[in-house]
C-alpha positions as CSV (number, residue, x, y, z in Angstrom):
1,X,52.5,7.5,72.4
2,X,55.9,5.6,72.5
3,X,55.7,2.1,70.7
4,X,58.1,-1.0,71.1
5,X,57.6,-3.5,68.8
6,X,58.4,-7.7,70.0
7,X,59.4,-10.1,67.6
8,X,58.4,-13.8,68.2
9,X,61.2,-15.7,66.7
10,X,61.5,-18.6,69.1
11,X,59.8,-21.1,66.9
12,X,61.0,-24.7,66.3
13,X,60.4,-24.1,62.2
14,X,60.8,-28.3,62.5
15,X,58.8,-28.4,58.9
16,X,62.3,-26.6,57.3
17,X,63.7,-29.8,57.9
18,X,67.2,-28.2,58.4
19,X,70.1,-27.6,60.9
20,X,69.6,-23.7,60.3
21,X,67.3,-22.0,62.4
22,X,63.9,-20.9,60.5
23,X,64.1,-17.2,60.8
24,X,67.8,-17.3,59.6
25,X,67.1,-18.9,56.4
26,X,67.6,-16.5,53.4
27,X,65.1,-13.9,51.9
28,X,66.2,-11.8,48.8
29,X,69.5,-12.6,50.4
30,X,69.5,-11.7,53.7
31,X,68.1,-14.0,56.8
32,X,64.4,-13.8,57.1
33,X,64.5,-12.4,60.7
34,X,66.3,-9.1,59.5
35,X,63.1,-8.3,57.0
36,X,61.0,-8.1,60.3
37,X,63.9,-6.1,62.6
38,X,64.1,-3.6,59.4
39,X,60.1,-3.2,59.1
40,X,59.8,-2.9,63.4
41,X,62.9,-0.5,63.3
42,X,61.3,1.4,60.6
43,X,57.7,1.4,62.2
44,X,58.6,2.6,65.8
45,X,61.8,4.4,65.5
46,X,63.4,2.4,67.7
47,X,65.3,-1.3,67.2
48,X,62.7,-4.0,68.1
49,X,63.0,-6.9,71.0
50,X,63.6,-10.6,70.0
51,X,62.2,-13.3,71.8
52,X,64.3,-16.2,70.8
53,X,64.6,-19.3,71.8
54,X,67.8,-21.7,73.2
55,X,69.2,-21.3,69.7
56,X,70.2,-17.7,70.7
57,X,74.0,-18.1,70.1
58,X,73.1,-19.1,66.3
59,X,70.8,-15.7,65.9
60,X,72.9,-13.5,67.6
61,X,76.0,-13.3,65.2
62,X,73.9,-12.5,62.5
63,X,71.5,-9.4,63.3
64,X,72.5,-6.0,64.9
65,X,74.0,-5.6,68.2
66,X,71.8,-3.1,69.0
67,X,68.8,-5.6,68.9
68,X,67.4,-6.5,72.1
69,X,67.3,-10.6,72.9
70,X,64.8,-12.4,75.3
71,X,64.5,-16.0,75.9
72,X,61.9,-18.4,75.7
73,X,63.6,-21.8,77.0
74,X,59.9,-23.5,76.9
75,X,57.8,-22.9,74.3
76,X,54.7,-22.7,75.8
77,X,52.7,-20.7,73.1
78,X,52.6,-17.1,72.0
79,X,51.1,-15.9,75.1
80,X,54.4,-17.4,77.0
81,X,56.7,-15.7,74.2
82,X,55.8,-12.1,75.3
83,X,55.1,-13.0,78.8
84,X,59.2,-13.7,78.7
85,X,59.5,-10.0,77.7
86,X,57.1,-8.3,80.7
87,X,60.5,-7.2,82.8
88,X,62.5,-6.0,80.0
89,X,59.4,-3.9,78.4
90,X,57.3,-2.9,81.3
91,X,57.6,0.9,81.9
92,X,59.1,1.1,78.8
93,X,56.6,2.8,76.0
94,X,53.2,3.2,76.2
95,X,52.4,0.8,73.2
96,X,53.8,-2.4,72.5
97,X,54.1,-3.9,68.5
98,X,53.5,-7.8,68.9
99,X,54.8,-9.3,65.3
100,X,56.4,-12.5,63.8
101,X,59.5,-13.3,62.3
102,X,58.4,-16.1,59.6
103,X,55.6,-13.5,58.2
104,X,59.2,-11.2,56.4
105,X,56.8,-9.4,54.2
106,X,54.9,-7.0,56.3
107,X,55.8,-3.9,55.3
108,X,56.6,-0.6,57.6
109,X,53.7,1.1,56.0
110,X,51.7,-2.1,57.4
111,X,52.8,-2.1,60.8
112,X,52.6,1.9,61.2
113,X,49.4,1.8,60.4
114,X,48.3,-0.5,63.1
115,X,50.4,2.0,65.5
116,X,48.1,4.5,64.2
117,X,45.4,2.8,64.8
118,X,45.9,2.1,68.4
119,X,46.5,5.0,69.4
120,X,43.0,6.9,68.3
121,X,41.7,3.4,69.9
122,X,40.0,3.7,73.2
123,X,40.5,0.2,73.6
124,X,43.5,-1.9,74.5
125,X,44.2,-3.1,71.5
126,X,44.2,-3.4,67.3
127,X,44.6,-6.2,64.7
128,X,45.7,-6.5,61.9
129,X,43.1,-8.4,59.0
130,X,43.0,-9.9,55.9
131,X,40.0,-10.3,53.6
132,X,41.0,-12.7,50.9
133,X,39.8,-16.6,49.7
134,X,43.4,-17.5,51.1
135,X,42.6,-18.7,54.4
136,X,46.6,-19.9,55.0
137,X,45.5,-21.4,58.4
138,X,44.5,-17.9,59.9
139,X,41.8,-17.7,62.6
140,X,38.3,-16.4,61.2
141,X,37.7,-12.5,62.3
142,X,33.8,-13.0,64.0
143,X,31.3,-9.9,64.1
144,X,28.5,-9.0,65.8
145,X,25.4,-7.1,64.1
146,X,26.7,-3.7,64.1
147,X,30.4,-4.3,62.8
148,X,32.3,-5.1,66.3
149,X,34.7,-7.6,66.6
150,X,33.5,-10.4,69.0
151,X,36.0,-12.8,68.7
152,X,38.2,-14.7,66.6
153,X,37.7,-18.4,65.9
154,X,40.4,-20.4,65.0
155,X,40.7,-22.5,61.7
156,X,40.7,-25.6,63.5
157,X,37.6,-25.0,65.6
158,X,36.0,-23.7,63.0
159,X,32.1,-24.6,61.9
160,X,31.6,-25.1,58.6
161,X,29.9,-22.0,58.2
162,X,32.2,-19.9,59.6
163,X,34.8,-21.7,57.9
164,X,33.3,-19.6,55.0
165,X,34.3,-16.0,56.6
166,X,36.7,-14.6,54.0
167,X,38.2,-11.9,57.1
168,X,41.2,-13.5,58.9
169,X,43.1,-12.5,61.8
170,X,46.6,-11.8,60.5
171,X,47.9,-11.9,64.4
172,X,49.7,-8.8,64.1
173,X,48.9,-7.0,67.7
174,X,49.3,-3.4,68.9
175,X,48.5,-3.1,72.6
176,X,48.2,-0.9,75.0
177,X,51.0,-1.6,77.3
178,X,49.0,-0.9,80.5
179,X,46.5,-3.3,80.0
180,X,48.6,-6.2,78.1
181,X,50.9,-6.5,80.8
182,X,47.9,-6.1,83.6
183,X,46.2,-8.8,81.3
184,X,48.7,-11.7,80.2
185,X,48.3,-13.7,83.3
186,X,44.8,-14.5,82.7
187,X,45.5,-16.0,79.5
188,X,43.9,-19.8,80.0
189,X,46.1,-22.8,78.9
190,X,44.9,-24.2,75.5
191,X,44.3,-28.2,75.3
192,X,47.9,-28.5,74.2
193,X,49.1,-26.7,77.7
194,X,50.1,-23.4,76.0
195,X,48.8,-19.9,76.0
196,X,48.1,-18.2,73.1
197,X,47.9,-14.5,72.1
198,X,44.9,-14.9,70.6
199,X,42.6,-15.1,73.4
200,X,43.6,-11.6,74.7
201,X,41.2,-10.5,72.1
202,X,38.2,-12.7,73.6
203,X,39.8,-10.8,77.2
204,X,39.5,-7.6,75.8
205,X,35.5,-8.2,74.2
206,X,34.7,-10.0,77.6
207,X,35.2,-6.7,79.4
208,X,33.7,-4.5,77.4
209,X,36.3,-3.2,75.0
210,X,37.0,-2.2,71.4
211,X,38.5,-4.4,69.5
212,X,40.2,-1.9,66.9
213,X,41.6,-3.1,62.9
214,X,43.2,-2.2,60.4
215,X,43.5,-4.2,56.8
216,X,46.3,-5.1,55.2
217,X,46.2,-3.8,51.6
218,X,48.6,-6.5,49.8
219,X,48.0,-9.9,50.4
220,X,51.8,-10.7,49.9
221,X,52.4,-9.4,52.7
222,X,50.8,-11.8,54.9
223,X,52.6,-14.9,53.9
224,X,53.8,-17.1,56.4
225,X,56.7,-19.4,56.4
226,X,56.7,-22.9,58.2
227,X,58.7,-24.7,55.1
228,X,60.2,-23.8,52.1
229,X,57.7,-24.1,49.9
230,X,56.4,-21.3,51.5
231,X,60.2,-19.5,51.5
232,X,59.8,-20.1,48.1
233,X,56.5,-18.7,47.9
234,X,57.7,-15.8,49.7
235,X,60.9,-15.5,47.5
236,X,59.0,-14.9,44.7
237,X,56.8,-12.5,46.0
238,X,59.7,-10.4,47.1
239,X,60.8,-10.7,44.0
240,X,57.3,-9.0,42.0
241,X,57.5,-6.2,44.8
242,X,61.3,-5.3,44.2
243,X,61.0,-5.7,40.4
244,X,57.8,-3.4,40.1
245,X,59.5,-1.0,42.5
246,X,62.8,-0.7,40.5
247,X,60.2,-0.6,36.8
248,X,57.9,2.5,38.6
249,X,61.8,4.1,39.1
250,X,62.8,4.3,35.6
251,X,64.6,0.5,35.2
252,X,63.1,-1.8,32.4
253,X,63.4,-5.2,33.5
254,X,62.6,-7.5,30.1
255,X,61.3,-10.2,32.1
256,X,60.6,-9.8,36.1
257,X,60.1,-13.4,36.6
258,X,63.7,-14.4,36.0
259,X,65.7,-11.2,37.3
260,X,66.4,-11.3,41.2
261,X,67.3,-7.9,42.8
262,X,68.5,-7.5,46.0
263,X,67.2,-5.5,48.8
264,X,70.3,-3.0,49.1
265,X,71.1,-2.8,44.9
266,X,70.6,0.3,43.9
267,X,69.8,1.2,40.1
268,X,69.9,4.2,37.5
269,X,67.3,5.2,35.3
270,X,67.4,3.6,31.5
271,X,69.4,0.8,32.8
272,X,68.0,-2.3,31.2
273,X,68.3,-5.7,33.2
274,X,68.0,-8.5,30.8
275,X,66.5,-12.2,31.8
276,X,68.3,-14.6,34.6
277,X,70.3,-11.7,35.9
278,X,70.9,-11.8,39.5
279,X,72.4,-8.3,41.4
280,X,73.3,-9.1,44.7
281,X,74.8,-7.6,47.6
282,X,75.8,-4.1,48.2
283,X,75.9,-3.4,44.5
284,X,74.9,-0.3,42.7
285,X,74.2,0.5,38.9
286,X,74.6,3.2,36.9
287,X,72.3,4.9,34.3
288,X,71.8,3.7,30.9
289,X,73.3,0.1,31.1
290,X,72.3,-3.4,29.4
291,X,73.0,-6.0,32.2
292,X,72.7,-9.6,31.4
293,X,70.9,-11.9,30.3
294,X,72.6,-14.9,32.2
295,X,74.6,-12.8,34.6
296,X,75.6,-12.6,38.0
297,X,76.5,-9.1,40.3
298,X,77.5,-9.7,43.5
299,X,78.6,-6.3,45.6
300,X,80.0,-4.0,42.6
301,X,80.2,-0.9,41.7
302,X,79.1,0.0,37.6
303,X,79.0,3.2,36.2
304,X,77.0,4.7,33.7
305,X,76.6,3.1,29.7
306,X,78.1,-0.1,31.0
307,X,77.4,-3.4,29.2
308,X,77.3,-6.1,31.2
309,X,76.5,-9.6,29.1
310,X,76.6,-13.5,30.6
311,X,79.1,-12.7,33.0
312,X,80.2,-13.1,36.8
313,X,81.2,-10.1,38.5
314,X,82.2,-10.0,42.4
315,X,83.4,-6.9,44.7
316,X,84.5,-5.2,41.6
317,X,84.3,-1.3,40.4
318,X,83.1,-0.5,36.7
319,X,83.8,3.0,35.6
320,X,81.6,4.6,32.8
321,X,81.6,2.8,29.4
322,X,83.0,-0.3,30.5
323,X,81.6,-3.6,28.2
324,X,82.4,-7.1,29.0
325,X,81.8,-10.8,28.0
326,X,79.6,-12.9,27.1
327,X,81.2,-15.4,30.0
328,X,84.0,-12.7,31.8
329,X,84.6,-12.9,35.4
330,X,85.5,-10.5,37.3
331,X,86.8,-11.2,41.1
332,X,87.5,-9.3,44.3
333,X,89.4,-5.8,43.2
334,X,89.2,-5.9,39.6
335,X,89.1,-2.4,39.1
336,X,88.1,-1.9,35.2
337,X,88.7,2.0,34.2
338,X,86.7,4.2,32.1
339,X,85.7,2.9,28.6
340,X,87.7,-0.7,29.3
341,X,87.0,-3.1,27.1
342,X,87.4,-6.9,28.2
343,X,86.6,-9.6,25.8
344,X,84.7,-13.4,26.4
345,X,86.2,-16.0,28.8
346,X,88.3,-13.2,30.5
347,X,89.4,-13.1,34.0
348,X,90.5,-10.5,36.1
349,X,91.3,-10.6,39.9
350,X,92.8,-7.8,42.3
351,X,94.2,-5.7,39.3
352,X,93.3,-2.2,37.8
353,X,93.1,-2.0,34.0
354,X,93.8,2.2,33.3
355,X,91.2,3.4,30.9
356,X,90.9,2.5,27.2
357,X,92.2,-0.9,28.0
358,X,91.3,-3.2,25.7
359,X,91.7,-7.3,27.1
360,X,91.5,-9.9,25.0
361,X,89.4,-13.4,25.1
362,X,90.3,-16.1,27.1
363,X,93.0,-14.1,29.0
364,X,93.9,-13.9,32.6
365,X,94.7,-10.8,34.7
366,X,95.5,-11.0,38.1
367,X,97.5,-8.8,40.9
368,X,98.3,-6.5,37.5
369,X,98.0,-2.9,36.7
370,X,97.5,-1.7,33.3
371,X,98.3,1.5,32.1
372,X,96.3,3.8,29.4
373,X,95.3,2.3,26.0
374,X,97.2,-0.5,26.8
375,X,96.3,-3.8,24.7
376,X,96.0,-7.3,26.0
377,X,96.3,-10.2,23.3
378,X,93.9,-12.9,23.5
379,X,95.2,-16.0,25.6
380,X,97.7,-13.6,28.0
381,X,98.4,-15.0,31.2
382,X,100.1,-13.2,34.1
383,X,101.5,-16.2,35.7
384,X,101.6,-14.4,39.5
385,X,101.7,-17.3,42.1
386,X,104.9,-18.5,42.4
387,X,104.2,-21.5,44.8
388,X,104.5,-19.1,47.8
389,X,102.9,-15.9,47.3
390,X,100.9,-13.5,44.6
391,X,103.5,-10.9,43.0
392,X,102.9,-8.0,41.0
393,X,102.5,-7.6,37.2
394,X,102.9,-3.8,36.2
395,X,102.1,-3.4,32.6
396,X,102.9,0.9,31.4
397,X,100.5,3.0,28.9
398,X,100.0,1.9,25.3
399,X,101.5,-1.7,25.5
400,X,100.8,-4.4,23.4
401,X,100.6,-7.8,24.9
402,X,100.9,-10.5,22.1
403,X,98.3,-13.8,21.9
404,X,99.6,-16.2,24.2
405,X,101.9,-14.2,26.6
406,X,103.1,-15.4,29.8
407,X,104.0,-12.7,31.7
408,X,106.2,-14.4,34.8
409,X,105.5,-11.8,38.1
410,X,107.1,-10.0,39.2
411,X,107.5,-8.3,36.1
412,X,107.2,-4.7,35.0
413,X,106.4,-3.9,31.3
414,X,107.6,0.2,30.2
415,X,105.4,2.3,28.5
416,X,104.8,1.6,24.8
417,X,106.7,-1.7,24.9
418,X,105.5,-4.9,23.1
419,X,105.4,-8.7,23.0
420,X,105.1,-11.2,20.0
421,X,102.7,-14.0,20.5
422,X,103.5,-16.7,22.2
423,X,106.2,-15.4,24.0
424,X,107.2,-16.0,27.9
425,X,108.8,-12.9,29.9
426,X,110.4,-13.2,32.4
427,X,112.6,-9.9,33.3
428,X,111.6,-6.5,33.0
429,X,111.2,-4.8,29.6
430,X,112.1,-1.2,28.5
431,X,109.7,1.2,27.3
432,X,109.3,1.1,23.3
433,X,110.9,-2.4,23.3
434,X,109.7,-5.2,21.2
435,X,110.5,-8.5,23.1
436,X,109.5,-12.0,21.8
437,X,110.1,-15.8,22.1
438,X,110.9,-18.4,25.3
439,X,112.3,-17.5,27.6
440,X,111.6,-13.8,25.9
441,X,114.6,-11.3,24.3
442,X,114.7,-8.0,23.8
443,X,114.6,-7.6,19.6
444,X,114.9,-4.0,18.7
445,X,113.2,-0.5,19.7
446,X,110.2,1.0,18.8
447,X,109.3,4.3,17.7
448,X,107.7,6.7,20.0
449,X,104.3,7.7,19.3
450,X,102.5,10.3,20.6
C-alpha cells in the first residue's frame, strides 16, 4: 500500500520568542523542518506534504521545490491542519503518514515502522508510543484488560492515577486513507474551539476498531521543540547520535560532548577529532587525520594524514599530508597541495599553494599561486587589492620568499628566484634572481639547482 506522509508545521512556536519561524530554526545546521522532510522522504519514497501556515513565503525559500505546501490560514487545531490537506491527498495513496515538524528527531526507521504496522492492521489506524518516566506533556496511552487501546487521555485531564501511566502517545499517526478522510468531519470542537487529531483514536475504539502501535525504541527521538531550551535539548541529542554513529564507523572522537558534526560531513576511518572541533557543511575528511582541538571546518575538502590544529578553515580543498596552524585560516579557494605545510597565524584566500609549499607564520596569501617546493618567509604579504580590484600574485617552483616581503600584485615571481627580508616588490622578477630592498632591485643571479 502507497503511503503519503503530512507534515504539521503551521504552528505559531510563540515560546521561541523570535522573528524566525519555529521549524526554521537550526538543527545540526540545517532548519528543523528539513530533519522531518528528510525522515518522511526516506520513510515513504516519496517527498512529504507541508501544512504551513500564512508564514509560507518565509518556509518556502528554504526546503525543496519538490515539497508539496498546504495552508492553514486559522489554526484551529491538528484536526483542522490535515483537514486543509483532504483535496490535495484524497485519491492519492492508500495510507497517509500524519507527523510533526518540531519533533526533528524521529528517525526513518521510526516512521517505517509505523507504515509497517498499518498495513498488517485491520484497523484504520497505528500510533506511535513511548514508555518512559518522561511524560514531556504527552497524552497517557489507556488499556483495557486484555491489552487494547481504549483511548488516550490527555495530560491535562489527566486523574492522578492515570497521571502515573508511564505509556504516552507520541501523536505520530498512520491511517488508513479511506477511513481518515471519511472520518475527519466528526471530529468534535475541543473547549478551546479546535479539533484535535487525537480524538480520531476515541472515533476509531467507538466503532469497534483496532487501535494498532508501535514503540519507539530511542527516547531521543521523541523530543519536542516549543523553545529553545528544548532546541538545545534537542541539539545535544543530535549531537550523542551523530558522534556514536561516526565512533561505531571507525572515527575516535576524544571527547563527544564538545565536537559538533554535521549531518552531511563525511569521515575516514582513523581520523581523530580532537575536543571543540566543529565540521560543518558539505565537508568531507580523509583517513588517518588529527583535527582540532579548537577548530572550525566549514564545507572543505581534506585528504588523507592531514593535521588540522586550532584553526578556521572555509570552502577550501586539503590534499594528502597537508598540516596547519595552531590559529591558520583558511578562506574560500584556498587550495593547499599535497604535503603543504602552512605555519600559525597564516592566511590564505582564493590561492593554490603547489605541493611541498612550505608558508611561513603570520603570513598572508591571497589571489596567489605557488609553485613546487616553493618557500614563504614568515610575515610575507601579497598586497593584492589595489583600491579597485584583487590582482594576481604568481609565485614559480622552488622560490624563496624572505621575512617580511610585500609582494605588490600583480606581480609574477620566476622559478628559483628569491627575496631578502624585508623587501617590497613591485615588478616582475627573473627566474634564479635574488632581489632585495624598497622599492626591491634585482642584485645578482643564482645558481640553478636541480
Amino acid at each position: 500500500m502507497n503511503c503519503d506522509a503530512l507534515i504539521l508545521a503551521a504552528g505559531l512556536g510563540t515560546r521561541m520568542k523570535s522573528k524566525t519561524p519555529k521549524v526554521l530554526h537550526p538543527l545540526g545546521g540545517i532548519p528543523m523542518l528539513m530533519w522531518s522532510i528528510d525522515a518522511a522522504r526516506q520513510a515513504t519514497g516519496r517527498p512529504p506534504y507541508v501544512v504551513v501556515g500564512p508564514e509560507r513565503s518565509l518556509l518556502e525559500d528554504s526546503i525543496p521545490k519538490d515539497i508539496h505546501l498546504v495552508n492553514q490560514i486559522d489554526r484551529l487545531g491538528t484536526g483542522d491542519a490535515v483537514m486543509q490537506a483532504a483535496q490535495e491527498l484524497q485519491d492519492k495513496s492508500q495510507l497517509v503518514l500524519v507527523l510533526y515538524a518540531d519533533m526533528p528527531l524521529l528517525t526513518a526507521g521510526t516512521l517505517r515502522a509505523v507504515i509497517k504496522m498499518q498495513r498488517r492492521n485491520a484497523g484504520p489506524l497505528t500510533i506511535l508510543t513511548a514508555t518512559t518516566s518522561q511524560p514531556r506533556g504527552f497524552g497517557r496511552i489507556l488499556r483495557n484488560e486484555s491489552g487494547a487501546i481504549e483511548g488516550i487521555i490527555e495530560e491535562a485531564h489527566a486523574s492522578e492515577e492515570q497521571m502515573t501511566i508511564k505509556e504516552l502517545n507520541v501523536g505520530i499517526y498512520c491511517f488508513s486513507a479511506e477511513w481518515l478522510w471519511g472520518h475527519l468531519s466528526q471530529l468534535p470542537l475541543s473547549p478551546k474551539g479546535e479539533y484535535y487529531l487525537t480524538d480520531m483514536v476515541q472515533l476509531a475504539v467507538e466503532e469497534g476498531n483496532q487501535v494498532a502501535w508501535t514503540e519507539v525504541e530511542d527516547e531521543d527521538e521523541i523530543i519536542g521543540v516549543n523553545n529553545r531550551h528544548h532546541l538545545a535539548e534537542a541539539q545535544a541529542a543530535l549531537q550523542r547520535r551523530v558522534n556514536r554513529k561516526w565512533m561505531l564507523s571507525g572515527v575516535s572522537i576524544t571527547d563527544s560532548a564538545s565536537v559538533y558534526i554535521g549531518p552531511h560531513v563525511n569521515i575516514g576511518i582513523d581520523t581523530t577529532i580532537l575536543p571543540n572541533t566543529h565540521l560543518q557543511g558539505a565537508t568531507t575528511i580523509g583517513e588517518d587525520c588529527v583535527v582540532g582541538p579548537n577548530t572550525i571546518i566549514r564545507d572543505t575538502t581534506i585528504g588523507d594524514r592531514c593535521e588540522i590544529l586550532m584553526s578556521v578553515v572555509r570552502e577550501a580543498i586539503l590534499e594528502d599530508d597537508v598540516d596547519i596552524g595552531p590559529f591558520a585560516h583558511l578562506r574560500r579557494g584556498a587550495h593547499l597541495q599535497r604535503g603543504v605545510h602552512m605555519g600559525n597565524f597564516g592566511e590564505v584566500k582564493e590561492s593554490v599553494l603547489g605541493p611541498g609549499v612550505k608558508m611561513g607564520h603570520f603570513s598572508y596569501i591571497g589571489d596567489t599561486t605557488i609553485g613546487e617546493n616553493s618557500n614563504i618567509g614568515a610575515g610575507t604579504v601579497t598586497c593584492n587589492y589595489d583600491g579597485k580590484k584583487k590582482n594576481k600574485t604568481i609565485i614559480g617552483e622552488q622560490v624563496f620568499i624572505g621575512s617580511a616581503t610585500m609582494l605588490v600584485a600583480p606581480i609574477q615571481l620566476g622559478d628559483g628566484s628569491r627575496t631578502g627580508a624585508g623587501s617590497v616588490v613591485t615588478r616582475d622578477v627573473a627566474d634564479h634572481t635574488l632581489v632585495a630592498g624598497v622599492p626591491a632591485r634585482a642584485i645578482r643571479k643564482l645558481e640553478q639547482r636541480d
